[in-house]
C-alpha positions, 0 to 999 in steps of 0.5 A: 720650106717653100717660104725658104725656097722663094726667099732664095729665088727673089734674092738673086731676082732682087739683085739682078733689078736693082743691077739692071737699074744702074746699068747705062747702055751705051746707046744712053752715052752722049760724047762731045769732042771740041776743038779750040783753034788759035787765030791769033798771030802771037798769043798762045792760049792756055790749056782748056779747061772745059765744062760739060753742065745744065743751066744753074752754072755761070763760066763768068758774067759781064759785069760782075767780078771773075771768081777766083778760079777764073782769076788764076786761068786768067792771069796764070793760065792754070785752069785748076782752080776753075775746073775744082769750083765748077765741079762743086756746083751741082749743075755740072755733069763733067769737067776735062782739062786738056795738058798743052798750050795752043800755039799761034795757028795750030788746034787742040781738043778733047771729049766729053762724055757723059749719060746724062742727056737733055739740056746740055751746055758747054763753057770752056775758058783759055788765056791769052798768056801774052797779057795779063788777065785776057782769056777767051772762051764761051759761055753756056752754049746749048748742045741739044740741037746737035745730031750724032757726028754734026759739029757747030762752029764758033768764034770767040772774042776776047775778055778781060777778066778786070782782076789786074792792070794791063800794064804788060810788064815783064814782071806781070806778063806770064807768057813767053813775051816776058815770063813775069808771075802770072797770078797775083792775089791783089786785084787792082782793076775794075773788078769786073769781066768786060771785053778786052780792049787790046794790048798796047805794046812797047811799039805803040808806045807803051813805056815799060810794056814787054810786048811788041806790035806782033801781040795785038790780036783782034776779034775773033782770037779762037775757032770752037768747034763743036763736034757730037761723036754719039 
């Protein structure tokens, strides 16, 4: 009888540990909110696609092809495919994308949260919906030095993700200057992200480009903004 009524006692005791060991307090919790500004005069942006990871994953490299994912944000604007590779990759704590364009002048944000702490980055990708394949973003930046409520800002260039000629056609252009297809699986470029060289637009003599002098953007396109809430 004793035997039984110490079986009886652990038990409880057992399962009250092993809830204890899954329990994240919330002084465990880490949020990030970021805030992405556009500073172009005519290139919307794209929705964000936003990524919460530790070293061992690559947004994009210089250099070398884009990945499908970014290929489709940056020549459709569609950050799906590129938050889906990302949260196959084991180095990646979260993923958020956000719902809404950003418009010329205006911001836009969303939060991260996590209970993983401790060699933190961030990458997060946008296009340029007024080109064929430019997107900005940034690219494992490190979060570990930021206090609770401290922000960080940075401004971003833009890239080219090398996966479509910059024809600037009606037919290839998906944002709001043409309306054309967006994606497309054919590459026919360079095959490899670098810096984007800028648009040349009907205005500047470009035959058959549906863009104008108003869609030129130059370095910095966007702000980042950083923020650590907890």
């Amino acid at each position: 009888m004793k035997r039984n009524h110490f079986y009886l006692a652990t038990v409880p005791l057992l399962a009250m540990t092993l809830l204890a060991g899954c329990y994240h307090r919330d002084d465990d919790r880490v949020s990030y909110e970021v805030r992405v500004t556009n500073l172009t005069e005519a290139q919307p942006l794209s929705p964000l696609a936003v990524i919460l990871h530790r070293d061992g994953y690559a947004i994009w490299q210089v250099g070398s092809a884009a990945s499908d994912g970014l290929e489709r944000l940056a020549e459709g604007g569609n950050p799906d495919a590129l938050l889906l590779e990302a949260s196959a990759n084991p180095a990646v704590i979260t993923t958020v994308a956000d719902s809404t364009a950003i418009l010329p002048g205006t911001s836009s944000s969303v939060t991260l949260m996590s209970h993983a702490k401790g060699n933190l980055a961030l990458s997060l990708a946008t296009m340029l919906v007024n080109t064929n394949d430019g997107f900005t973003g940034i690219k494992a930046e490190i979060l570990d030095g930021l206090a609770r409520q401290q922000s960080r800002s940075i401004t971003v260039r833009a890239y080219d993700a090398g996966t479509e000629a910059n024809s600037e056609s009606v037919a290839t252009v998906p944002g709001p200057a043409a309306g054309g297809e967006g994606y497309n699986t054919v590459r026919d470029d360079r095959d490899s992200v670098g810096g984007h060289p800028g648009v040349i637009s009907s205005d500047d003599g470009l035959s058959g480009s549906a863009l104008n002098a108003s869609h030129r953007f130059d370095s910095p396109v966007a702000l980042v903004t950083i923020t650590r809430l907890e």
